[in-house]
Residue, then its C-alpha position, 0 to 999 in steps of 0.5 A: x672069825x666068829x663074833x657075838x653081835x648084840x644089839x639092846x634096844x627099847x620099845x619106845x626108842x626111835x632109833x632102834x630101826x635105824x641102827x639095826x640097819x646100820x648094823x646089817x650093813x656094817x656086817x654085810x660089809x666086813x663080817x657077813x653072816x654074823x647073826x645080830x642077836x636082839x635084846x629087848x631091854x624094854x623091862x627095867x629087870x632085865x634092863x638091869x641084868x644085861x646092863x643097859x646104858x640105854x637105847x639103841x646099844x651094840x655090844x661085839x663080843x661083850x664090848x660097847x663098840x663106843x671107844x670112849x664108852x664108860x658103864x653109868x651104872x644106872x640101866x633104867x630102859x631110856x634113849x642113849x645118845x652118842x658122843x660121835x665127830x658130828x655131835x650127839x647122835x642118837x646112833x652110834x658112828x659106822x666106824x666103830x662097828x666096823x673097828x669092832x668087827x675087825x677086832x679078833x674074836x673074843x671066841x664069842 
C-alpha cells in the first residue's frame, strides 16, 4: 500500500519541525518508507494553488488527516491550529496520521 504523503508548511511557522517529526514517527510506525513530499507554501501564489489552510498541514493521498477538516477557502500562508482532544494545538493528534495511513490507498 503505497500512500502520497504531503506535508505544507511556512517559513515562519514554529511548528513546522515538530510536526514533521511527528510524521516521521508515525510512518516509522504503520507505513515505513513512505516518502513525505514537502510543500512550502511560504509564497502566497502557490499558498493559493495547493490550497493551503495554513501551517503546518498533512495531506495522505489529497486528504487533510484532520477528520473534522473543512476547506476555509482562504490560503493566505499563516499558522493553523487544531481542534485536537486536548484543546487547540498547533499540531495536529497522532491518531489522525495513524488513521490516514491505515486507510486504503487512493493509489497515490
Amino acid at each position: 500500500m503505497t500512500h502520497k504523503v504531503e506535508l505544507l508548511w511556512f517559513s515562519d511557522c514554529a511548528n513546522h519541525a515538530a510536526a514533521r517529526r511527528l510524521l516521521e514517527e508515525v510512518i516509522a510506525e504503520v507505513a515505513p518508507g513512505t516518502p513525505i513530499l514537502d510543500v512550502d507554501a511560504t509564497d502566497p501564489v502557490t499558498a493559493q494553488q495547493v490550497h493551503f489552510p495554513g501551517s503546518p498541514t498533512i495531506r495522505v493521498d489529497g486528504r487533510d488527516i484532520d477528520p473534522t477538516y473543512t476547506d476555509p477557502g482562504d490560503y493566505t500562508p499563516r499558522c493553523r491550529l487544531y481542534r485536537t482532544s486536548a484543546g487547540l494545538r498547533g499540531l495536529p493528534e497522532r491518531g489522525w496520521i495513524m488513521d490516514a495511513l491505515r486507510r486504503p490507498s487512493s493509489g497515490g
